[in-house]
C-alpha positions in Angstrom: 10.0 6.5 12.5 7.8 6.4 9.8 4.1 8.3 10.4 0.6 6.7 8.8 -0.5 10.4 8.0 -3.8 11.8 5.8 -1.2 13.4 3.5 1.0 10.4 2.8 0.0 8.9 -0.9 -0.9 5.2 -0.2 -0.8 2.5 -3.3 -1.6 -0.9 -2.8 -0.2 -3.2 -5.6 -3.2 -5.6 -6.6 -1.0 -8.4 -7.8 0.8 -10.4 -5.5 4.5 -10.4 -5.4 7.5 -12.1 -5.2 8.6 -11.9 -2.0 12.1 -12.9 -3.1 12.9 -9.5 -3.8 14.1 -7.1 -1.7 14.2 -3.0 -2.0 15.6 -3.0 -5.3 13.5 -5.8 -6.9 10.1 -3.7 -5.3 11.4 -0.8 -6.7 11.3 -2.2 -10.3 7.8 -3.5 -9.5 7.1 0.4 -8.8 8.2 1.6 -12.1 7.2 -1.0 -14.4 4.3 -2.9 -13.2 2.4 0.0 -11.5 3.8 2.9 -13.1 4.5 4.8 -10.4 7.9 6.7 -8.7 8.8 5.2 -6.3 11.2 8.5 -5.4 8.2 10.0 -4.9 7.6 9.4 -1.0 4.6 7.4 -1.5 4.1 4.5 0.2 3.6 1.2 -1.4 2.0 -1.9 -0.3 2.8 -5.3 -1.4 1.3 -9.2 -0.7 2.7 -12.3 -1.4 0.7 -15.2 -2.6 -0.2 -16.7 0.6 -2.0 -13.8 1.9 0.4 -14.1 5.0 2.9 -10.8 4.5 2.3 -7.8 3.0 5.7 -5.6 2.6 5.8 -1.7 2.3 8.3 0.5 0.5 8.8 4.1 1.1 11.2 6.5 0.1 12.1 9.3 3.3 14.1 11.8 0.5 17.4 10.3 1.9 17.1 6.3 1.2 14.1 3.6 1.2 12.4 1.9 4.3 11.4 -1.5 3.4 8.3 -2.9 6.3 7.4 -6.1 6.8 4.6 -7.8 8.2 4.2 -11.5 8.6 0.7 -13.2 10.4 1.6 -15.6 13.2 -1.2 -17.4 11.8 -4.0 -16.9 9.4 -3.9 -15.1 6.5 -5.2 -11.5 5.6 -8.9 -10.8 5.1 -9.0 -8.4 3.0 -7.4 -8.0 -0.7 -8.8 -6.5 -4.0 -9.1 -8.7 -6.5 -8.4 -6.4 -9.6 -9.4 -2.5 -9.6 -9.6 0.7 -11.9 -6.8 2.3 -13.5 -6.3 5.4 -11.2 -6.1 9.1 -12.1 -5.5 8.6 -16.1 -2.5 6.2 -15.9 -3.4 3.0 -18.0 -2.5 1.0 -15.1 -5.0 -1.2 -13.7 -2.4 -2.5 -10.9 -2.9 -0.5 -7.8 -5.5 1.0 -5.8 -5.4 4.0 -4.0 -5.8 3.6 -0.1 -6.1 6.4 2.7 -4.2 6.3 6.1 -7.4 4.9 7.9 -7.6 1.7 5.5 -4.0 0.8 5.5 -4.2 1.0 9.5 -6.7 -1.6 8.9 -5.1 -3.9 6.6 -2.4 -3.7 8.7 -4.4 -5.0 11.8 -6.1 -7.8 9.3 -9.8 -5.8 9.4 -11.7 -6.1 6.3 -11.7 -2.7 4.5 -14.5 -3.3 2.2 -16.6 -4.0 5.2 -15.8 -0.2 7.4 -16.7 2.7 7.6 -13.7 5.0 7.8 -14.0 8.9 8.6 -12.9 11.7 6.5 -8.8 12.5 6.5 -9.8 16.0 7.9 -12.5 18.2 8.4 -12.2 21.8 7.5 -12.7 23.9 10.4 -15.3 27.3 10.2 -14.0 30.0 12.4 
């Protein structure tokens, strides 16, 4: 099983994707589009067009876990349109997310719209 933790590095892909492709076809998508490792044990997030699936790829250190999520009905509220290259890679493709906003996305709330809590609070003994 697969933990949503603080520590985990979360990147959401801002372009949609061809859900065609499977672990290997993502993991291209990874390394060329967002320019990122995808050996790394970060997790990514993908969308299709239709705003009804989002897919997630992570790599556990033995082999990659491929999620999927498709709506019954209705489509996801929430997607960034375009965002800022992140740290000083020239890609402007993903967007950094923390655990609290992909739990979320992944129940269809708006994330623009909340108000998420701190990862962790340092403790003063």
């Amino acid at each position: 099983m697969i933990q949503i933790t603080p520590h985990i590095r979360i990147y959401l892909c801002t372009e949609t994707v061809d859900f065609r492709k499977g672990i290997d076809g993502l993991v291209g998508v990874c390394q060329q589009l967002l320019d990122k490792d995808p050996f790394s044990g970060s997790m990514f997030v993908f969308r299709n067009k239709r705003r009804t699936t989002l897919k997630i790829l992570i790599y556990d250190g033995q082999g990659f876990w491929l999620f999927v999520k498709r709506l019954s009905h209705g489509r996801f509220k929430w997607w960034p349109e375009k965002s800022k290259a992140e740290d000083n890679s020239t890609c402007g493709h993903t967007l950094g997310l923390k655990a609290g906003e992909l739990q979320l996305l992944l129940w269809n709330g708006d994330v623009s719209r909340a108000t998420i809590g701190p990862d962790w609070k340092k403790v003063v003994v």
